[in-house]
C-alpha positions in Angstrom: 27.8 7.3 5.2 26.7 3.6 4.6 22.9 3.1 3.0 21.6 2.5 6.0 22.7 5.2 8.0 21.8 7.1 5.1 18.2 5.3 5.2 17.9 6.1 8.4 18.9 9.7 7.8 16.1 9.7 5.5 13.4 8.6 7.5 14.0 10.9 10.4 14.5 13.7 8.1 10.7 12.9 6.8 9.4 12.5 10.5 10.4 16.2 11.1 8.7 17.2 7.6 5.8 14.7 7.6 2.6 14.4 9.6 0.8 10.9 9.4 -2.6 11.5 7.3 -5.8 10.3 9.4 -6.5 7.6 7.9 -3.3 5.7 9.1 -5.2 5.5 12.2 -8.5 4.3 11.0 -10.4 1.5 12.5 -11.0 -0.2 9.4 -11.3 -4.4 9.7 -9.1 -6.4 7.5 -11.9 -7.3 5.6 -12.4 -3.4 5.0 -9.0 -2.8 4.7 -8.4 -5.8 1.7 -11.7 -4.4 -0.2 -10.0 -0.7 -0.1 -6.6 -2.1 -1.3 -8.5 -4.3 -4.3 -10.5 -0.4 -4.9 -7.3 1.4 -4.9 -5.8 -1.0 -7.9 -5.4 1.5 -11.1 -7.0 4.1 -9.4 -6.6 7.3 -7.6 -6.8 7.5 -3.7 -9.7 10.3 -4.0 -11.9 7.9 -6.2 -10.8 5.0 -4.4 -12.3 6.9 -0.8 -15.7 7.7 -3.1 -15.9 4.1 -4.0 -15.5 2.8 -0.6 -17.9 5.2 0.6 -20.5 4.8 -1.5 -20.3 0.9 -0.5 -20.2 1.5 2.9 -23.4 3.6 2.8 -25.2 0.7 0.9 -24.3 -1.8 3.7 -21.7 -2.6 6.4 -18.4 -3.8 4.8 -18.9 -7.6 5.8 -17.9 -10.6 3.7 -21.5 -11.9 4.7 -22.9 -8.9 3.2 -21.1 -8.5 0.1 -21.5 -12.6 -0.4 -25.7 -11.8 -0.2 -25.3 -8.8 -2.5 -25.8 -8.5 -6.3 -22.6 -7.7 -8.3 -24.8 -5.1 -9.9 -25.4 -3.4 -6.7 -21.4 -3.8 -6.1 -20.8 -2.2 -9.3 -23.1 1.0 -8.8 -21.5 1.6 -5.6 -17.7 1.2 -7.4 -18.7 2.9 -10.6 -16.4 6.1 -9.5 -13.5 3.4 -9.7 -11.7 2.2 -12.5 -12.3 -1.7 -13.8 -15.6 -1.1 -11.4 -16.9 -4.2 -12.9 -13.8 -6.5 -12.4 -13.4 -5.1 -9.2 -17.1 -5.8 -8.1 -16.3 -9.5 -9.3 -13.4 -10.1 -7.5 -15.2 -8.9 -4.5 -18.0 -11.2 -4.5 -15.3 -14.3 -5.0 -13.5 -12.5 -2.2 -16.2 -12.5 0.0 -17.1 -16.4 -0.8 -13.7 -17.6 -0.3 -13.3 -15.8 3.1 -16.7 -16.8 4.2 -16.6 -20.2 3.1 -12.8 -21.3 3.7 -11.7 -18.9 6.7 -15.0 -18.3 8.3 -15.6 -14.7 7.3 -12.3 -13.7 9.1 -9.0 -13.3 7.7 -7.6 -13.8 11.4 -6.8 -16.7 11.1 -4.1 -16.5 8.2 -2.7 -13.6 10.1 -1.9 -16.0 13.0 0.5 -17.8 10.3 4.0 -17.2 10.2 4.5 -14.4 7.6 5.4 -16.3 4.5 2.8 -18.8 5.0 0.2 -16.2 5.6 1.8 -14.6 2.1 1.2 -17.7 0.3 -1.9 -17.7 1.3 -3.4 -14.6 0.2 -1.2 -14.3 -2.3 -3.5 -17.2 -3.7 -6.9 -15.3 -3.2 -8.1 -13.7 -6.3 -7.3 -10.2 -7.0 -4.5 -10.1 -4.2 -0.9 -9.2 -5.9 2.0 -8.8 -3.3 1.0 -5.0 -2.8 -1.9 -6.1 -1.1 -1.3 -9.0 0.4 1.4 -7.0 2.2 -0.1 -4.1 3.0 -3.2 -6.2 4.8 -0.1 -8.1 7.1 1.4 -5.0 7.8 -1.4 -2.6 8.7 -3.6 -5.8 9.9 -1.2 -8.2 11.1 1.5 -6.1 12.3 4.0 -8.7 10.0 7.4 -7.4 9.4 7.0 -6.4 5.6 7.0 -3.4 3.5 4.8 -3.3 0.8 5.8 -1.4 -2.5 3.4 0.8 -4.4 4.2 3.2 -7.2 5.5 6.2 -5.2 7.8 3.9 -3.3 9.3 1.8 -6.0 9.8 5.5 -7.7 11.4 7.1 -4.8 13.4 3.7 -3.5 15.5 3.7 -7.3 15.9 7.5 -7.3 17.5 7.1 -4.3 19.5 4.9 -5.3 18.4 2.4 -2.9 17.9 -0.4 -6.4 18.6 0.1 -10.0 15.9 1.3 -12.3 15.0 -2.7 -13.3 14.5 -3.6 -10.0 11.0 -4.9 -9.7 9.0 -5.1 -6.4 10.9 -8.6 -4.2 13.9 -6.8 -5.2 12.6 -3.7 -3.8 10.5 -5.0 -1.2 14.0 -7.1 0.3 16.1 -4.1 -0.1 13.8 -1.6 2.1 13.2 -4.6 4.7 17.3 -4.8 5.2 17.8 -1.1 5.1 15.3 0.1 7.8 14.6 -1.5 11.6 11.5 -3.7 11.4 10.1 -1.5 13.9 9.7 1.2 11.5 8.4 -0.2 8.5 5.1 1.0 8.9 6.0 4.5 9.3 8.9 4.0 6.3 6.1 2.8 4.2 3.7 5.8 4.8 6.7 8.6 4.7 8.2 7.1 1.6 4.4 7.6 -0.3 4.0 10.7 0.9 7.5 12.1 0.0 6.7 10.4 -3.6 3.2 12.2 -3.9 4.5 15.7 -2.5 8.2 16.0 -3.7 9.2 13.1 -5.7 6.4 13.5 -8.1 6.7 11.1 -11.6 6.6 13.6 -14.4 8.2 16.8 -12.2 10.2 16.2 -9.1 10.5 18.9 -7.1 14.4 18.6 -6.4 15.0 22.0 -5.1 12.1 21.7 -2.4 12.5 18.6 -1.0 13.7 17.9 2.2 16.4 15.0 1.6 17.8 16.4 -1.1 21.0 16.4 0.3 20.8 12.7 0.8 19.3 11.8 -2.5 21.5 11.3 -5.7 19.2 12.1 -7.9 18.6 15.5 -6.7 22.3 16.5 -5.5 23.0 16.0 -9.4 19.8 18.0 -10.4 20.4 20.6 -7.6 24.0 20.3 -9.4 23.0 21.5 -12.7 20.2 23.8 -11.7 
């Protein structure tokens, strides 16, 4: 079969093995949702929920309200986090910026075509294509597919790019190989195949359900 049959192979394959966590159905704002993703940077998804927990029992996750708090406060509340201080700075800027130039809503970038509204948070401090994408996917409802470290681990033992491939690369390949319709739900599978099965240090070959359609682990199931 061609790759994207055999992508889309893969992604039914993980519907029938995969349950979408909670969370993908949160009613977090943008706002919320780009102050998770800068948490999340370099750290691990249960710290990065304690983080954003503690914050959001100090106050409601505003960029008013993180504009008219200290950065001290910010940083107790991150402290579980890792680079807690940077973090709590780029916040604050965050906050200003959003406040000041977009009148505390980020609406109005996601009403720009998609590159354009790229650019433009690609410019904001702290925001790296990771989560500039994943706030115009979730948020926006924009035809991309961000790449984290699960997905840029699974897409080249799949064979989908070569191990140098870095994330355009990635992110283009993934965009031409699934239905724009299905992005989101590629996205989500893809990380949680990654964290259960495709694991960094010990893949679980044997176990996982595409195995069949993975080169990596028909060669390991090979030489087992």
């Amino acid at each position: 079969m061609d790759e994207k049959e055999r992508a889309r192979k893969i992604l039914s394959v993980l519907r029938e093995n995969f349950t979408l966590p909670r969370w993908v159905s949160s009613n977090r704002t943008p706002f919320e949702t780009l102050v998770v993703t800068v948490i999340s940077q370099n750290t691990s998804d249960r710290n990065t929920a304690r983080a954003f927990e503690n914050l959001s029992k100090r106050f409601m996750v505003t960029p008013e309200n993180l504009l008219n708090v200290s950065v001290e406060e910010i940083e107790d509340a991150l402290r579980v986090a890792g680079l807690y201080r940077n973090k709590a700075r780029i916040l604050k800027k965050l906050a200003e910026i959003v406040v000041e130039k977009f009148g505390g809503s980020l609406e109005s970038i996601f009403r720009l075509p998609l590159e354009e509204a790229r650019k433009i948070l690609l410019a904001l401090p702290g925001v790296g294509p990771k989560t500039a994408d994943v706030l115009l996917l979730f948020c926006a409802k924009k035809p991309t597919f961000p790449i984290d470290t699960h997905i840029n681990r699974v897409s080249k033992r799949l064979g989908f790019v070569d191990g140098k491939a870095g994330y355009e690369e990635i992110r283009q390949k993934l965009q031409k190989l699934f239905d724009a319709k299905d992005y989101f739900s590629a996205h989500i599978l893809l990380i949680l195949l990654g964290r259960r099965f495709c694991k960094a240090r010990q893949p679980l070959c044997h176990e996982c359900p595409i195995n069949a359609l993975c080169p990596m682990g028909e060669e390991r199931l090979k030489n087992a």
